[in-house]
C-alpha positions in Angstrom: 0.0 0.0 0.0 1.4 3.8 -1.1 2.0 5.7 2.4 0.6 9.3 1.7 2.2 12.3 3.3 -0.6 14.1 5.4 0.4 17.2 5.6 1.0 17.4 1.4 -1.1 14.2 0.3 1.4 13.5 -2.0 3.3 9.9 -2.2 5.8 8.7 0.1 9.0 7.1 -0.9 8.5 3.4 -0.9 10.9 2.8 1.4 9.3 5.5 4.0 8.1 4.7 7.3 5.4 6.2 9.3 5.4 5.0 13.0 2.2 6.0 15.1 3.4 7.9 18.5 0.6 8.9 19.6 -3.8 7.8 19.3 -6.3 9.1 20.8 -10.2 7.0 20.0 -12.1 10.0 20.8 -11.2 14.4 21.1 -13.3 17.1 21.3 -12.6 20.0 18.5 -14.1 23.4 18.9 -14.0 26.3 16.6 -12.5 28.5 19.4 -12.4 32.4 19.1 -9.1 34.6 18.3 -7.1 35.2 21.3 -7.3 38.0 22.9 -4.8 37.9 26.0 -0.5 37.4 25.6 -1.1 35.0 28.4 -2.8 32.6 26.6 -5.7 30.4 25.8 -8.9 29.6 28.2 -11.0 26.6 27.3 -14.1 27.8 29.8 -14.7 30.2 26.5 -15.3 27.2 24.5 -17.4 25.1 26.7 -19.8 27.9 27.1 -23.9 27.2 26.3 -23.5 23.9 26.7 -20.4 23.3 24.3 -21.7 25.6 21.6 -18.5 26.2 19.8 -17.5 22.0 19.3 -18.0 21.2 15.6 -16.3 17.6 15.7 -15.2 14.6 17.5 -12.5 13.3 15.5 -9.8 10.7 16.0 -6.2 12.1 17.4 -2.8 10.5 15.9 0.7 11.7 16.1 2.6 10.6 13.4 6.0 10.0 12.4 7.2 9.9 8.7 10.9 9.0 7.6 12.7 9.3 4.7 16.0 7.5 4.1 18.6 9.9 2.1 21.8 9.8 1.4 25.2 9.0 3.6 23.2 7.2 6.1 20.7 9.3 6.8 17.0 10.1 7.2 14.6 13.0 7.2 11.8 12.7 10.0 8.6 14.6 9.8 5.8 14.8 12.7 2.3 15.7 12.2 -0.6 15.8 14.5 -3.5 14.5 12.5 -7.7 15.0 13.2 -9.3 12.2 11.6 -13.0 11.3 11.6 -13.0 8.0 13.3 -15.8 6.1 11.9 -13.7 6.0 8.2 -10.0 7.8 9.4 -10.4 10.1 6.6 -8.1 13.7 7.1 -10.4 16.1 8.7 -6.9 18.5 9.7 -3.8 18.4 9.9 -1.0 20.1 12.4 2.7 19.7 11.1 4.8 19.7 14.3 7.3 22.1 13.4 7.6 24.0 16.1 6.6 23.6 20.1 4.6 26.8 19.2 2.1 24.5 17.1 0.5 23.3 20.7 -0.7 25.1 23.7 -2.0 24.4 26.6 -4.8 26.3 28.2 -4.4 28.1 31.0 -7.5 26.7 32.6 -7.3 23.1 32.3 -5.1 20.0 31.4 -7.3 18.3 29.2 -7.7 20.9 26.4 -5.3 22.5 24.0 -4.6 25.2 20.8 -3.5 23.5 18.1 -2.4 25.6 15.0 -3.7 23.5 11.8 -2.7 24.0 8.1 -4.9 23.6 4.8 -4.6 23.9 1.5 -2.3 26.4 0.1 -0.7 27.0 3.7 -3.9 28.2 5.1 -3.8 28.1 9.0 -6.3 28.0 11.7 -6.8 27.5 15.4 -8.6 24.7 16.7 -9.5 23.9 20.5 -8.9 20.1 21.3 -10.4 18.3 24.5 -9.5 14.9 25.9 -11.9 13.2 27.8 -9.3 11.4 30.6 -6.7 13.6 32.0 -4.4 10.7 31.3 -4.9 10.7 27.6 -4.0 14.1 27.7 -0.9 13.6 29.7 0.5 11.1 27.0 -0.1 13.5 24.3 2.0 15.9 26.6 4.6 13.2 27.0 4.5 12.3 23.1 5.4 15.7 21.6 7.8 16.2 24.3 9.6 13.4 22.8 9.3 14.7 19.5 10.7 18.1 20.4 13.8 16.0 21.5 14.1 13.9 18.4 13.6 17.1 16.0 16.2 19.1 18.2 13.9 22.2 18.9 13.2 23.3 22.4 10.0 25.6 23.1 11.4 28.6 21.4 13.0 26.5 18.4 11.7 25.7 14.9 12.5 22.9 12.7 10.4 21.7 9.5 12.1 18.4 9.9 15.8 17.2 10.7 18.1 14.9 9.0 18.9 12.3 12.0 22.3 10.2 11.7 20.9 6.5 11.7 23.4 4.1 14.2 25.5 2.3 12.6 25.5 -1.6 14.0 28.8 -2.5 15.8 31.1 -4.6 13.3 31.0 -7.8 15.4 34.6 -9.6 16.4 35.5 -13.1 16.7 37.3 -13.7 20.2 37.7 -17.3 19.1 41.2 -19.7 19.2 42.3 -20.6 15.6 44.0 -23.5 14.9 47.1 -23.9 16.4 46.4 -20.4 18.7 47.0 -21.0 22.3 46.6 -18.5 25.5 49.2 -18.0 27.8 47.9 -16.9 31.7 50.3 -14.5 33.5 49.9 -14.9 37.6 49.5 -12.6 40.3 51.9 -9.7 41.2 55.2 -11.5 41.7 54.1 -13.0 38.6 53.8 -9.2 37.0 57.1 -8.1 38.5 58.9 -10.8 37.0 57.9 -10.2 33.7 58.1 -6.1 33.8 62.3 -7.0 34.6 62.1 -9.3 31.9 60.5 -6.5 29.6 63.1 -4.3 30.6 66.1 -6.3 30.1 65.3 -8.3 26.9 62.1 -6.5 25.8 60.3 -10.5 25.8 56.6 -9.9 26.2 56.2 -14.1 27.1 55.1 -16.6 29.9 57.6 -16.9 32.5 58.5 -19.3 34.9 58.9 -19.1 38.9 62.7 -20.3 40.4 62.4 -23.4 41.9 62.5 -23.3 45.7 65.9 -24.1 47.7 66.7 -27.5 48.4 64.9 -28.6 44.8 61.4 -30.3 45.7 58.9 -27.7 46.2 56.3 -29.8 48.3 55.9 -30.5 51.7 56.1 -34.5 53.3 52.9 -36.0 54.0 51.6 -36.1 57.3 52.0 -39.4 59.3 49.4 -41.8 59.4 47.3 -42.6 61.9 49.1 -46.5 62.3 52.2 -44.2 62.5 51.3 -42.4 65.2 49.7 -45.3 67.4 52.8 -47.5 67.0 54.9 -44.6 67.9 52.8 -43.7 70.9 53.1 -47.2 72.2 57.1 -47.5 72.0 57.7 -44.6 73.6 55.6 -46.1 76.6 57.2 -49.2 76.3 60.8 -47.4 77.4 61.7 -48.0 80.6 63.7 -45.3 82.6 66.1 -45.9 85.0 65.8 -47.0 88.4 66.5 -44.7 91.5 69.7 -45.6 93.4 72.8 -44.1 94.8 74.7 -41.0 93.5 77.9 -43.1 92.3 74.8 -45.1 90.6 73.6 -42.0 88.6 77.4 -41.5 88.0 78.1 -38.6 90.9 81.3 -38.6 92.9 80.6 -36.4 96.1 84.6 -36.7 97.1 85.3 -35.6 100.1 82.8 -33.3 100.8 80.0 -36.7 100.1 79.2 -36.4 103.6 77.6 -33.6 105.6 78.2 -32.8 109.4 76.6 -30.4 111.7 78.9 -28.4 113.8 77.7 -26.3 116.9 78.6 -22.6 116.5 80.2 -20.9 119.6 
């Protein structure tokens, strides 16, 4: 199916893409007086006698139209569209161009100005009412959005704005080829070692760690537990030697062997 432009009704590209940001079943659209107040618009004038001033009830889209052009790039488009909902044909159209397009009322949060555009350029106002305050808030969210992707803040303009489309990250294959093998480089000593290496012979290999002193780097194995019983048993089995007297135990006393008690005078 040929994708239309709604602001223009003229063809799309075919390979255009229109991506709905924003719908709304149901709004309320008033023919609302000329403003006459530099602080804005006030929806309680439209309301009046029992809504006199609604003339539709039309079906709200945002819509998003891009264009793919040259050196990977793309022009995007928005437009707010009015559309009667029993048969979605174009009843108006608002191309988001600038954040001046929509305004709140000062009154409410459910209604809006929107600046509309006809044939040959023609513009006119238009009140718009949301039934739910939440469907208004998400059209307040949408074109928020849209102000960012266009790059124009609430003073700005833009008609449109060629966006830089991201290019996919060239993927890279981490895997061993034949005969590839990966050398593992261990802890700080490990990182020492190599920096002198670096330094001295510039060699950017493994290394190797000395071999401790002595040669055999590991440690005996403990004693079993028959080891320990059988040597727990002979040393109660020695017997130790008997008491008896000093030239026995190998002492010679000599001639001082024997003590006597003199009285003091």
């Amino acid at each position: 199916m040929e994708s239309i432009d709604p602001s223009t009704g003229r063809p799309l590209p075919a390979d255009a893409i229109q991506r709905i940001l924003f719908i709304a079943p149901s709004v309320h659209v008033y023919n609302i007086p000329p403003l006459t107040s530099t602080k804005g618009y006030v929806a309680a004038s439209w309301t009046a006698d029992n809504n006199k001033r609604q003339i539709f009830t039309a079906r709200l889209r945002i819509l998003e139209t891009a264009i793919p052009m040259p050196n990977n790039e793309e022009s995007v488009k928005t437009d707010i569209l009015l559309e009667d909902p029993s048969n979605g044909q174009l009843f108006a159209s608002a191309p988001y161009t600038a954040a001046g397009v929509v305004e709140q009322v000062l009154d409410s949060s459910r209604f809006f100005a929107v600046r509309v555009e006809g044939e040959g350029g023609r513009k006119a106002m238009l009140g718009v009412g949301f039934e739910e305050r939440s469907e208004a808030f998400d059209f307040s969210v949408a074109l928020q959005e849209v102000r960012k992707t266009l790059g124009f803040d609430d003073n700005g303009k833009s008609g449109g704005k060629k966006v830089s489309k991201e290019k996919t990250p060239e993927k890279k294959d981490f895997s061993l080829k034949e005969g590839e093998t990966i050398t593992v480089n261990i802890g700080g000593r490990g990182r020492r070692n190599q920096n002198k290496a670096h330094q001295s012979s510039g060699d950017f290999g493994a290394f190797s760690l000395p071999p401790p002193p002595g040669g055999s780097s590991l440690l005996p194995p403990p004693p079993s537990a028959q080891e320990v019983k059988a040597q727990k048993r002979l040393s109660q089995s020695i017997e130790l030697p008997k008491p008896g007297s000093m030239e026995d135990l190998g002492f010679d006393d000599g001639e001082f062997g024997e003590f006597q008690w003199h009285k003091v005078r």
